[in-house]
Biopython code that builds the backbone (N, CA, C, O; Angstrom):
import numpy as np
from Bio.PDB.StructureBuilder import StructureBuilder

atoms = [
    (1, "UNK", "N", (-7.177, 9.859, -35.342)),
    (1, "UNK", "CA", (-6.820, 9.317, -34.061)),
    (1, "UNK", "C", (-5.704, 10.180, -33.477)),
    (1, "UNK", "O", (-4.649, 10.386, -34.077)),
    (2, "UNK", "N", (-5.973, 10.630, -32.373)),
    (2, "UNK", "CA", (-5.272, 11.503, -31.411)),
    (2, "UNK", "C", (-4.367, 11.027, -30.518)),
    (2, "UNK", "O", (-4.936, 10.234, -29.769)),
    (3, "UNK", "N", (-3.105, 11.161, -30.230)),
    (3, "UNK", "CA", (-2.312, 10.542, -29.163)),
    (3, "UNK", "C", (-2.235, 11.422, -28.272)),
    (3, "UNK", "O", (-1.740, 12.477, -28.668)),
    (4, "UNK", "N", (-2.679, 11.370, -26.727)),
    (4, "UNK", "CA", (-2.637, 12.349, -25.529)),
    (4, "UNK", "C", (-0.735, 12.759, -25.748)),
    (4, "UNK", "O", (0.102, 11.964, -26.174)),
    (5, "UNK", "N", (-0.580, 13.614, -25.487)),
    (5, "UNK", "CA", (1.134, 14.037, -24.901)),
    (5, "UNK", "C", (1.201, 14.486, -23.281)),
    (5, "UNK", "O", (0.390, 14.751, -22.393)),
    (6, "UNK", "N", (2.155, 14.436, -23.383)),
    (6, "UNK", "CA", (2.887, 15.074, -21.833)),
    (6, "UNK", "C", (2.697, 14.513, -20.712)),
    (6, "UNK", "O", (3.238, 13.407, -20.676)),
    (7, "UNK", "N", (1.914, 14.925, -19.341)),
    (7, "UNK", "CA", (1.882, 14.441, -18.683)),
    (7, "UNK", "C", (0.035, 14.142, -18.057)),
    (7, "UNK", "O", (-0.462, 14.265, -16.938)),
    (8, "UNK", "N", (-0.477, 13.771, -19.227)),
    (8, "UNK", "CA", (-2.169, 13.869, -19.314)),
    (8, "UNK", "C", (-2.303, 12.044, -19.006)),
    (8, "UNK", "O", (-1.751, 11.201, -19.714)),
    (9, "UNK", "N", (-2.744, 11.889, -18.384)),
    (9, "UNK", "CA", (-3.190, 10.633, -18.233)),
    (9, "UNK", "C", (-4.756, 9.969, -18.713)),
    (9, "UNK", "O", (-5.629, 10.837, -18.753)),
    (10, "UNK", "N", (-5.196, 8.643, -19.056)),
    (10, "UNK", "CA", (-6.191, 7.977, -18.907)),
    (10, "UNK", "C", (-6.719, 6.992, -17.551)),
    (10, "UNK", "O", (-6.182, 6.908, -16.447)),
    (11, "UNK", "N", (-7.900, 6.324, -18.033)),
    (11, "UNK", "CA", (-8.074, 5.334, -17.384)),
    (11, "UNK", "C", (-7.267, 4.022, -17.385)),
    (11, "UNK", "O", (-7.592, 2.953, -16.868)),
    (12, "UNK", "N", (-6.173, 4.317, -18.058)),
    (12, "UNK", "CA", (-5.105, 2.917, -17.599)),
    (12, "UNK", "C", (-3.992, 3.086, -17.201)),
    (12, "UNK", "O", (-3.331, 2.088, -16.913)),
    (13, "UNK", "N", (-3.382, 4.496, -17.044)),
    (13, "UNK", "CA", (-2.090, 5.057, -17.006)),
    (13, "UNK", "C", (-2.529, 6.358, -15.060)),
    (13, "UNK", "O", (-1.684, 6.950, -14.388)),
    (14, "UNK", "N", (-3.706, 6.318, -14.877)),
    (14, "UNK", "CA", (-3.230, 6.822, -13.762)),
    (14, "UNK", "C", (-2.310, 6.647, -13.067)),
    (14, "UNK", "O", (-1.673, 5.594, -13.089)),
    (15, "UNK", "N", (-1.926, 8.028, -11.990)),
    (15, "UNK", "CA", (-1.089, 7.117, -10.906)),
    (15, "UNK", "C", (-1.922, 6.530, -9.519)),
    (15, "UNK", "O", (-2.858, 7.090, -8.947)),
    (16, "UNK", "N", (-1.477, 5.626, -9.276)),
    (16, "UNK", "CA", (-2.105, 4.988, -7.913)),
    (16, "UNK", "C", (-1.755, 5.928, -6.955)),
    (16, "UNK", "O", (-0.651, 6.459, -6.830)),
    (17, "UNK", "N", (-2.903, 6.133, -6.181)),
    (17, "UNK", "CA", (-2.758, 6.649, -4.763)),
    (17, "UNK", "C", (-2.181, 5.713, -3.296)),
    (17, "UNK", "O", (-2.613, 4.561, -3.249)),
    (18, "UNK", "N", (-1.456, 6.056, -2.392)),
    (18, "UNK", "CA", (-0.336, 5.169, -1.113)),
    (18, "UNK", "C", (-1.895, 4.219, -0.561)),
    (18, "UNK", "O", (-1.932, 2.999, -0.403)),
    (19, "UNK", "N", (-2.751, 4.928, -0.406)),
    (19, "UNK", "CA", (-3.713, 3.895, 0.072)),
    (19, "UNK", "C", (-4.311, 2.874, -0.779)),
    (19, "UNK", "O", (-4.941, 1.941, -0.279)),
    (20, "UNK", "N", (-4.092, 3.043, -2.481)),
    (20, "UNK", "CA", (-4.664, 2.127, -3.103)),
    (20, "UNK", "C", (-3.827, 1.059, -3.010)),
    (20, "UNK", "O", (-4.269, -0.071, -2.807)),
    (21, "UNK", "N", (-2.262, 1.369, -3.180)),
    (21, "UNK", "CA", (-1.227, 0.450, -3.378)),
    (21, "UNK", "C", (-1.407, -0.508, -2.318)),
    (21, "UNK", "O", (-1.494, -1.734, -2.383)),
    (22, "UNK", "N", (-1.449, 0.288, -1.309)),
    (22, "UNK", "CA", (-1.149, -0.715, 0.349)),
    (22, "UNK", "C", (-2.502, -1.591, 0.319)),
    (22, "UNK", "O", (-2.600, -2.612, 0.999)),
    (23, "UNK", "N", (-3.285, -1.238, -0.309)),
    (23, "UNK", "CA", (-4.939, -2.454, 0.450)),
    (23, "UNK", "C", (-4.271, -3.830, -0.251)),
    (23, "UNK", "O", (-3.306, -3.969, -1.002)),
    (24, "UNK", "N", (-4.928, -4.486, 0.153)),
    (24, "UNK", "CA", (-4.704, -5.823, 0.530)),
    (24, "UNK", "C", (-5.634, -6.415, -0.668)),
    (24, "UNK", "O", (-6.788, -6.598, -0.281)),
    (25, "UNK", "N", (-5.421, -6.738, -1.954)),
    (25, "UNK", "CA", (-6.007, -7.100, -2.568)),
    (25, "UNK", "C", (-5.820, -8.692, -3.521)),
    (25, "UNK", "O", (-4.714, -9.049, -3.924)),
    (26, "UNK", "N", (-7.051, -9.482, -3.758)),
    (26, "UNK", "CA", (-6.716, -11.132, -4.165)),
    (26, "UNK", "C", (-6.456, -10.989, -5.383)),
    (26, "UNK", "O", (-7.083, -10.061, -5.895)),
    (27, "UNK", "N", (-5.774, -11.543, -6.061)),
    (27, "UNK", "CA", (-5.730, -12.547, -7.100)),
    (27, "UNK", "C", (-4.678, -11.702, -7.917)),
    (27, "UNK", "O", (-4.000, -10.947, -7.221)),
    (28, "UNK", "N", (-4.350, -11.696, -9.653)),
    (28, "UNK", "CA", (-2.949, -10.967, -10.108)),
    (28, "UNK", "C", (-3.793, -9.177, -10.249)),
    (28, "UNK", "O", (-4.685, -8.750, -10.982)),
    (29, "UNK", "N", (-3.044, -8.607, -9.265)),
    (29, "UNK", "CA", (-3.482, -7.421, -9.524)),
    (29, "UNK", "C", (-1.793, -6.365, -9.317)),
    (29, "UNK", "O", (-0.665, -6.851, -9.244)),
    (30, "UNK", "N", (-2.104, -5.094, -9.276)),
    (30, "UNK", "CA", (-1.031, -4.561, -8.829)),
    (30, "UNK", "C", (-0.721, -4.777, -7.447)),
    (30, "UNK", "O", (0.346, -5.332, -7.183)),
    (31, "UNK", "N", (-1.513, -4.412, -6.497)),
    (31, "UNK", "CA", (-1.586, -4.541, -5.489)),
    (31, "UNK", "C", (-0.785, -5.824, -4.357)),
    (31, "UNK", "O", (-0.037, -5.823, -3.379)),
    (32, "UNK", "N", (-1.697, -7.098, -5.466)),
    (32, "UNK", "CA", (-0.453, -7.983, -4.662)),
    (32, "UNK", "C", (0.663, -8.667, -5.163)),
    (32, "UNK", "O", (1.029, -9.718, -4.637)),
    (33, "UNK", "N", (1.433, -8.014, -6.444)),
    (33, "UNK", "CA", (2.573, -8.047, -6.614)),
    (33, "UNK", "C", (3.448, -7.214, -5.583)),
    (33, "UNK", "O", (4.381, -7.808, -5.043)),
    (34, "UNK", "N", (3.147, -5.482, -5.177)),
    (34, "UNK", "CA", (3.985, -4.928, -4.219)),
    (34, "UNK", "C", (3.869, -5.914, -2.892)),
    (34, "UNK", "O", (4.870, -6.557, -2.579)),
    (35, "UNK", "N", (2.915, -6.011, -2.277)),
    (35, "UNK", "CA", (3.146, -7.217, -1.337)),
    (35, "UNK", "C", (3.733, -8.697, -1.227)),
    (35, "UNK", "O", (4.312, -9.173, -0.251)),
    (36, "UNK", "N", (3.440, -9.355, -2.511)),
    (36, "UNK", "CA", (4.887, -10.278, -2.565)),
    (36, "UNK", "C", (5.925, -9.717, -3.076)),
    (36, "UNK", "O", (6.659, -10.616, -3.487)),
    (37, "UNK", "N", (6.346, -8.763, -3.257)),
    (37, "UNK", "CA", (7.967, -7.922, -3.646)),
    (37, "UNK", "C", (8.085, -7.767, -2.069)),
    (37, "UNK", "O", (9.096, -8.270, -1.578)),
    (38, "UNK", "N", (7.061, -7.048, -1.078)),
    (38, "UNK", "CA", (7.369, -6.502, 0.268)),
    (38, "UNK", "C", (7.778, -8.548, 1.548)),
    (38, "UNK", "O", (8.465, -8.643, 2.565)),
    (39, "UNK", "N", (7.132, -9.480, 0.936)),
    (39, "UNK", "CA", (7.201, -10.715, 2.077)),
    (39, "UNK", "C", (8.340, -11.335, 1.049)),
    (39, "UNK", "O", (9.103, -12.182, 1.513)),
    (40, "UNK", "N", (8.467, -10.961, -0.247)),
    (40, "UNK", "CA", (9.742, -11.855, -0.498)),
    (40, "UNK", "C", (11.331, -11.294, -0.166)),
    (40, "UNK", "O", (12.349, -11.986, -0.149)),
    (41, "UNK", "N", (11.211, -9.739, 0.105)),
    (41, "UNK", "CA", (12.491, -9.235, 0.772)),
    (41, "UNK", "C", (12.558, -9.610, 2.228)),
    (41, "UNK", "O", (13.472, -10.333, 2.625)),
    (42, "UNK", "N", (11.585, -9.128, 3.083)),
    (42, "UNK", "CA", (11.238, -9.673, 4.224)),
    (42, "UNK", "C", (11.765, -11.366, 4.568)),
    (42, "UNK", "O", (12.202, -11.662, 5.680)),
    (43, "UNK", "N", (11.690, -12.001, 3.862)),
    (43, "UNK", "CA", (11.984, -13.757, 3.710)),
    (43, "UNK", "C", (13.629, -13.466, 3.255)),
    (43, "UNK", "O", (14.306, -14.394, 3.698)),
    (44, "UNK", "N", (14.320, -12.653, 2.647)),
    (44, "UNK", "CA", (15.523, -13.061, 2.211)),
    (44, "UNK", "C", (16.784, -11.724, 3.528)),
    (44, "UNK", "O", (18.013, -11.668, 3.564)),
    (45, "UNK", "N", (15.911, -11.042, 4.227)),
    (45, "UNK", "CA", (16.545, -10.776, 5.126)),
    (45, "UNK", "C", (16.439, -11.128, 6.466)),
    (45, "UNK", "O", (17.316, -10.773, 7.254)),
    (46, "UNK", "N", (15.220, -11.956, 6.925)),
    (46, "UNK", "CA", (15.459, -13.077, 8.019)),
    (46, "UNK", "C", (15.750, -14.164, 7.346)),
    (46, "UNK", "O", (15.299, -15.084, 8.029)),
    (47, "UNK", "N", (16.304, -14.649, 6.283)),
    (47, "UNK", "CA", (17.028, -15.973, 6.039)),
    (47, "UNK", "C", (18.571, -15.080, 6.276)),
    (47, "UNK", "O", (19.306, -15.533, 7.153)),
    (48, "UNK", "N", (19.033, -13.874, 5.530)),
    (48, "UNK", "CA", (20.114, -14.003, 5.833)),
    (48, "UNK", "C", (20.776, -13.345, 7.183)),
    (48, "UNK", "O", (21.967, -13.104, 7.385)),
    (49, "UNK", "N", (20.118, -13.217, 7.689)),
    (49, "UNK", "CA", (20.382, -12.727, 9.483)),
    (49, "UNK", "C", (20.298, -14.437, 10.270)),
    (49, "UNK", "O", (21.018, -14.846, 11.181)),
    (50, "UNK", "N", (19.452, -15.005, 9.733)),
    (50, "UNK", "CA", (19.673, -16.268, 11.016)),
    (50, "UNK", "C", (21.145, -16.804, 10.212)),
    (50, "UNK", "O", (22.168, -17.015, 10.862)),
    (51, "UNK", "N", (21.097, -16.932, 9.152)),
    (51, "UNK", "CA", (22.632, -17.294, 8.234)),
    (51, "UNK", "C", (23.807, -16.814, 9.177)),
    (51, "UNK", "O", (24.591, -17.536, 9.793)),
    (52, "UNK", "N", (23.752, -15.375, 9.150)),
    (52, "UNK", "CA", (24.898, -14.577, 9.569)),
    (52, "UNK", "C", (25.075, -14.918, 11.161)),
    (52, "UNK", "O", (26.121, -15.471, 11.499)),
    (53, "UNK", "N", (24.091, -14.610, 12.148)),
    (53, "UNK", "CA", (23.748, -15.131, 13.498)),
    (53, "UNK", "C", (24.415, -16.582, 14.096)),
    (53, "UNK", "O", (24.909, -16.733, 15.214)),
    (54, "UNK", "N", (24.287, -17.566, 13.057)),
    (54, "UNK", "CA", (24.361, -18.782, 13.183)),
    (54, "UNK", "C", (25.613, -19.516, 12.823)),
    (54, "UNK", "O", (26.054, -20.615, 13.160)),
    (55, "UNK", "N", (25.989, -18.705, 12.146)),
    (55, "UNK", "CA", (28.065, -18.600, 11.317)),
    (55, "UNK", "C", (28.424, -17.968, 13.196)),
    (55, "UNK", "O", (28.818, -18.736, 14.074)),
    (56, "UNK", "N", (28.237, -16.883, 13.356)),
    (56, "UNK", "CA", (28.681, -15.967, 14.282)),
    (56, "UNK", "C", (28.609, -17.349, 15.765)),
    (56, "UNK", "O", (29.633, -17.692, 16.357)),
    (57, "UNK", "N", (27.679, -17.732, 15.980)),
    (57, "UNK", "CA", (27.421, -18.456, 17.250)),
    (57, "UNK", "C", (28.338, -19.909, 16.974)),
    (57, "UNK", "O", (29.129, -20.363, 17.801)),
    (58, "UNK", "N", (28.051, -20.519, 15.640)),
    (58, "UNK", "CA", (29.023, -21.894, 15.553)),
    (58, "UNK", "C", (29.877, -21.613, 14.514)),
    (58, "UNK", "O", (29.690, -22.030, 13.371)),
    (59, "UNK", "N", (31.197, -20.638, 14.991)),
    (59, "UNK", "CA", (32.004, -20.870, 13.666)),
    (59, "UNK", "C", (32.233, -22.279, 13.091)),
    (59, "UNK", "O", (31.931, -23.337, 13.643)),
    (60, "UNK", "N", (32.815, -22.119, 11.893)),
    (60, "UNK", "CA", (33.470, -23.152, 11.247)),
    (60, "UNK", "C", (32.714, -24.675, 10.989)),
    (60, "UNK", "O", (33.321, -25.576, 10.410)),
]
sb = StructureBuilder()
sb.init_structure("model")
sb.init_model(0)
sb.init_chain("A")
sb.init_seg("    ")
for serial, (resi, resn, name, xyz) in enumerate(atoms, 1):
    if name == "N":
        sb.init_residue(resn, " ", resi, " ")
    sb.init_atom(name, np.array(xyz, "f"), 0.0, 1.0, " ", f" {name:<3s}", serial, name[0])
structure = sb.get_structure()
């Protein structure tokens, strides 16, 4: 039994190509983990802008 070295890849270790990552794909895949990583930052920087906005308009 042979272990590949360096920088030789298989069928489980490719790298993804920008268009595979981005499609829009269902259920646990890679695909839509980067997209809930991309709507759960998205969600924690319009929560903290209306936060900051809303301190700013009603202090105290």
């Amino acid at each position: 039994m042979s272990m590949k070295q360096g920088n030789e890849s298989n069928e489980y270790t490719r790298p993804a190509s920008s268009g595979e990552l981005n499609s829009w794909k269902r259920g646990f895949t890679p695909q839509a983990e980067i997209w809930n990583g991309r709507i759960a930052i998205a969600g924690l920087i319009v929560g903290l802008s209306i936060l900051l906005v809303s301190n700013f308009i009603f202090p105290g």
